[in-house]
Phi, psi and omega in degrees: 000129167282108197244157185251159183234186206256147159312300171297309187283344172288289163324293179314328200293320178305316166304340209257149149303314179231153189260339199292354163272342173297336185307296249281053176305342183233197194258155170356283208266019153216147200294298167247136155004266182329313171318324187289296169276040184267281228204149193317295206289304155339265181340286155339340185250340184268338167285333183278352188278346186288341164293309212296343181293358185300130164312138160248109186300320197277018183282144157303346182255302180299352187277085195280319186276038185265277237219022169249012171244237165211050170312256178274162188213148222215145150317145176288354169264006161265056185258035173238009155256133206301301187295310184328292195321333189271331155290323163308328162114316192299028165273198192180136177318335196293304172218104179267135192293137160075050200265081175283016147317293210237351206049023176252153166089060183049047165231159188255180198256100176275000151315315195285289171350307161295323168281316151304346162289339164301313170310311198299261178328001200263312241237339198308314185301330222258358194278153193255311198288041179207140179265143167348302186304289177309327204273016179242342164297308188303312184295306167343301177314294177302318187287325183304294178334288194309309168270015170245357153291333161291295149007269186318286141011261165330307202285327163278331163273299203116236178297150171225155157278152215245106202246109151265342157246170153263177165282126154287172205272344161318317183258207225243157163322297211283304160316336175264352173308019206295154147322140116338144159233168200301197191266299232256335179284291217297315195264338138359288212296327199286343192278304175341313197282330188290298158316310173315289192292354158312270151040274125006318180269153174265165196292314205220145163306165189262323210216100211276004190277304176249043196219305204312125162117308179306147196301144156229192190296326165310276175356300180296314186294325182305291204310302159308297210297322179293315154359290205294319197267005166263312169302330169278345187282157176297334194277325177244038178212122185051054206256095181290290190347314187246051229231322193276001198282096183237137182318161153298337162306345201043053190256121180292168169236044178205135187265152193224031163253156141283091170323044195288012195290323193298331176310267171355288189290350173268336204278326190285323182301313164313291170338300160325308201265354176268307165332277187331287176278033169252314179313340179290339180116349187303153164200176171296110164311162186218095200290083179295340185060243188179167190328304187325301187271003197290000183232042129305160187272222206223328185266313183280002174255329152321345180269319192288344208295303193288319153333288190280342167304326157243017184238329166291098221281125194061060171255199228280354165303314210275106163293304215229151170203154198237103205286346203268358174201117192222184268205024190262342155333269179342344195251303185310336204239357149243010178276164175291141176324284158290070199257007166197159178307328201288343203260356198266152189063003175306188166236007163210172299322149231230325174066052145273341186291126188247169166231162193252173193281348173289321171300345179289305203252027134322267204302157203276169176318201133250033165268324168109020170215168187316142177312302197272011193242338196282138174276015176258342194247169207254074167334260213313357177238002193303337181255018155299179179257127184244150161268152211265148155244182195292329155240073170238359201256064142287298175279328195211170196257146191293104210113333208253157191245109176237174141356113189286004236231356194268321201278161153045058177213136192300150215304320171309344188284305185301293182313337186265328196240115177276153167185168195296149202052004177277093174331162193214071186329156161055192183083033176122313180227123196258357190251130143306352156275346184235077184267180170275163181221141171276159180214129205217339175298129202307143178092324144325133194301336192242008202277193211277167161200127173078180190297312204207165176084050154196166192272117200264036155221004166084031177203126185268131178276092214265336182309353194266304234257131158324130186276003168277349180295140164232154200254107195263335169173174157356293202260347205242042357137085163269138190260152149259147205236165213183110188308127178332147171232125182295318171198140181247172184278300162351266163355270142016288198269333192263319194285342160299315185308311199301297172314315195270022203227284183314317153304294161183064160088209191247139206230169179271006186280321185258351196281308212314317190244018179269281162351300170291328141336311194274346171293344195288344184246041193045017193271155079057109145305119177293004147311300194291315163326308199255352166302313191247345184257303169343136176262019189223036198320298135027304180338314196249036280175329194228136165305351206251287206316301192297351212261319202263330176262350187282347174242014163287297173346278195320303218280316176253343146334308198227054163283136142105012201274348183119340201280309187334294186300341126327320178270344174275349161300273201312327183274008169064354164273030152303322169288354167277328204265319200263359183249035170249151205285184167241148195211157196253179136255156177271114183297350180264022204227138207274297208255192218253344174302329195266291139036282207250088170206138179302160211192118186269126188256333182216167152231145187257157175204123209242132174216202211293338164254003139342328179326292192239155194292170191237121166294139178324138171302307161003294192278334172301000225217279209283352163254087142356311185279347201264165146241142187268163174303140162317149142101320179281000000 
């Protein structure tokens, strides 16, 4: 029998005297290979393990983009969570946070990941109880698995090696020894690996009860388009910074022309991948609810489309979720401590999670354009204080004196961000004339006490959390929990508007489906938007403009989904976005004049090797052949 190994152990072989603890590929209590793949149910379980190396986004500790840019903000005595530490500038070669390289520091080894997708394609052919049809639907599956751990990968290192098979056990020092390859071979390769496994997948699950979550053709296709549309982004299509970037092989691993040819192919991919999920039945969510909710209002129910777009779970938006990780932490540790006295001293939910003040003042108007672009709202005055009035208690409690900055700003803002004097939908109370409000200013029933388990920037992500969790007593906080979700149909319509802008300008092509996002959110067509509301109307009028509102667009659509710290990256403006302080309102202050004053909690700071993750020094040693990322 032929057996194959993991790469890291195929490395470790080299270091070693002896190879034979190393054999041992599969778990403890089975012997062999073969064994695994004696029948169909065995097999079926080796399949579930090439998922389980799938990251888990929605853990909070584990998700570098959740807490690795400058979304949320977190007390200083949570400064041991491994992506936080990596916003803080701390990271570092010796032991790297999130090392998904080696699987430590709360990541899983998606080397190790990989290689078991090998074994699996290696060995699939060999189960006797299983027809044709299934094991190529499986194997279908496992090459996906296989090219977005290369993904996954890629987007954090940059070059990687590229392992399609594994190594026998047979081969040489020097054979194990791998290259790095350029950025443009790694993405070739995964969309190649991805189209192989289209081929193969069915449009839908059979059994959505033991299925929902397994890769299907929406998935793949979706998924390429993203691909495609990263490999097309600045940071790995012309990229001049990494233009000197060469393998020990003396291979460059940065192409430093600009490809637009690369546009062209994401854009067709996009195309592709909405087809696909509209035949499928995908659509925009849309928040219908349930008796409790049915005489809510037109502003609170446009504040839920976003809510409910990832925590209503598998509705009609969601292509893909990773059933294998799900949000009720995540949940426990962004709902507000506190949303009436009887709720003081629980001991869930705890409202340590903060969103910062730059993402507040992301979202648009309720006009449907950038704040400081609206001639109607009052910028230069945004952080006085207004009282709120009766038609305002949608947004804020009647009466209560907050923040102008509070006022007038479109549903997605309400729907996403809790803040002081700011309604708080659900949680128990279903009628929206009477919601809970936060009241958060120190001395306040939510306000702040002791170092943590209250929000260091006065803003809550309210968007994480279900409007059904209830605080049930003391001990007790029931969630309803809700699988991460890896891509929506959103997601989808902004990298298109994005590709078809990046093709050719602005179009009705690129307008189309950005407009439906923003109808789902009572906004404004943008054309229509920036005509009438803009001090700059003109703006979308232009590749520049359109290009600066399709990614304002992007930011605040999927805030808090994970995507910002990626895209700012592939779009090479992290150095703009990330060497800005991070700032607050001040949580230690009794009134509200003191209160609502800006207040710098870090000043961050992003330079060129920031991009990519720093391989374990280690692995430099035991490999020869690898180089580390600039700058590290």
């Amino acid at each position: 029998m032929k057996i194959l190994v993991r790469l890291q152990i195929a490395l470790l072989l080299i270091m070693s005297t002896s190879c034979n603890k190393y054999l041992d590929i599969v778990p403890d209590n089975v012997a062999t290979i073969d064994y695994a793949f004696r029948m169909r149910t065995t097999a079926e379980k080796y399949l579930a393990t090439c998922y389980s190396f799938m990251p888990k986004l929605g853990d909070m500790y584990a998700n570098p983009g959740m807490f690795g840019a400058d979304e949320l903000w977190l007390s200083k005595d949570k400064n041991w969570w491994n992506n936080w530490v990596t916003a803080l500038g701390q990271q570092n070669v010796n032991n790297p946070q999130l090392d998904y390289w080696n699987g430590y520091n709360a990541s899983t080894n998606l080397w190790m990941g990989i290689s078991q997708c090998n074994i699996f394609l290696e060995n699939i052919e060999k189960v006797p109880d299983m027809d044709e049809v299934e094991k190529r639907q499986w194997k279908a599956e496992v090459k996906f698995l296989k090219a977005y751990y290369h993904f996954f990968l890629l987007r954090m290192y940059g070059p990687i090696p590229i392992i399609d098979v594994n190594l026998p056990i047979s081969a040489s020092g020097e054979e194990v020894r791998v290259y790095r390859q350029p950025v443009d071979k790694v993405f070739d390769y995964i969309v190649r690996v991805i189209d192989d496994a289209t081929i193969d997948l069915r449009k839908n699950v059979r059994d959505e009860n033991s299925e929902l979550g397994r890769v299907t053709m929406p998935i793949a296709k979706g998924f390429k388009a993203k691909v495609l549309v990263y490999a097309a982004s600045p940071l790995f299509n012309g990229n001049t910074e990494y233009a000197g970037f060469s393998g020990k092989d003396g291979v460059v691993l940065f192409n430093s022309t600009v490809d637009q040819e690369k546009w062209s192919r994401a854009l067709q991919a996009c195309k592709e991948a909405i087809e696909v999920a509209h035949e499928m039945g995908h659509k925009l969510y849309e928040f219908e609810g349930s008796l409790q909710t049915k005489d809510i209002s037109e502003d609170t129910r446009l504040a839920l489309n976003i809510r409910g777009a990832i925590t209503d779970r598998w509705n009609p938006e969601i292509i893909w979720a990773n059933t294998g990780s799900t949000t009720r932490g995540l949940q426990v540790w962004s709902a507000p401590h506190v949303l009436e006295p009887a709720h003081i001293g629980v001991s869930e939910p705890n409202g340590s999670i903060g969103v910062t003040m730059k993402i507040a003042d992301l979202f648009y108007s309720k006009n449907g354009v950038p704040i400081e672009e609206d001639k109607a709202f009052e910028y230069n005055d945004r952080y006085s204080l207004k009282v709120a009035t009766e038609a305002d208690k949608y947004q804020v409690k009647e009466g209560y004196s907050t923040a102008k900055i509070h006022f007038n700003r479109e549903a997605r803002f309400y729907g996403t961000l809790g803040f002081d004097g700011g309604v708080w939908y659900g949680q128990g109370r279903y009628d929206d004339k009477d919601p809970y409000y936060l009241q958060i200013k120190k001395e306040q029933i939510g306000g702040k006490e002791g170092i943590s388990w209250h929000s260091v920037t006065g803003y809550y992500a309210k968007k994480y959390i279900h409007y059904t969790n209830t605080t049930v007593n003391q001990n007790t906080y029931t969630t309803t929990n809700w699988p991460w979700v890896m891509l929506r149909l959103a997601d989808l319509y902004l990298l298109y508007a994005e590709a078809a802008n990046e093709v050719g300008g602005p179009s009705v092509d690129a307008f189309q489906y950005l407009d439906l996002i923003r109808k789902r959110s009572g906004l404004p067509a943008v054309q229509v938007a920036w005509t009438a509301h803009s001090k700059n109307p003109q703006k979308p009028n232009t590749k520049e403009g359109l290009r600066a509102i399709i990614r304002q667009e992007r930011g605040i659509e999927l805030a808090l989904e994970g995507e910002r710290f990626w895209d700012l990256r592939r779009w090479k403006t992290a150095p703009e976005q990330l060497n800005k302080p991070i700032k607050g309102w001040d949580v230690d202050q009794v009134s509200s004049e003191a209160y609502y004053r800006e207040k710098v909690l870090f000043n961050q700071r992003f330079s060129l090797k920031d991009y990519f993750w720093p391989i374990r020094e280690h692995d430099l040693i035991v490999n020869k052949n690898l180089v580390q990322n600039p700058g590290w």
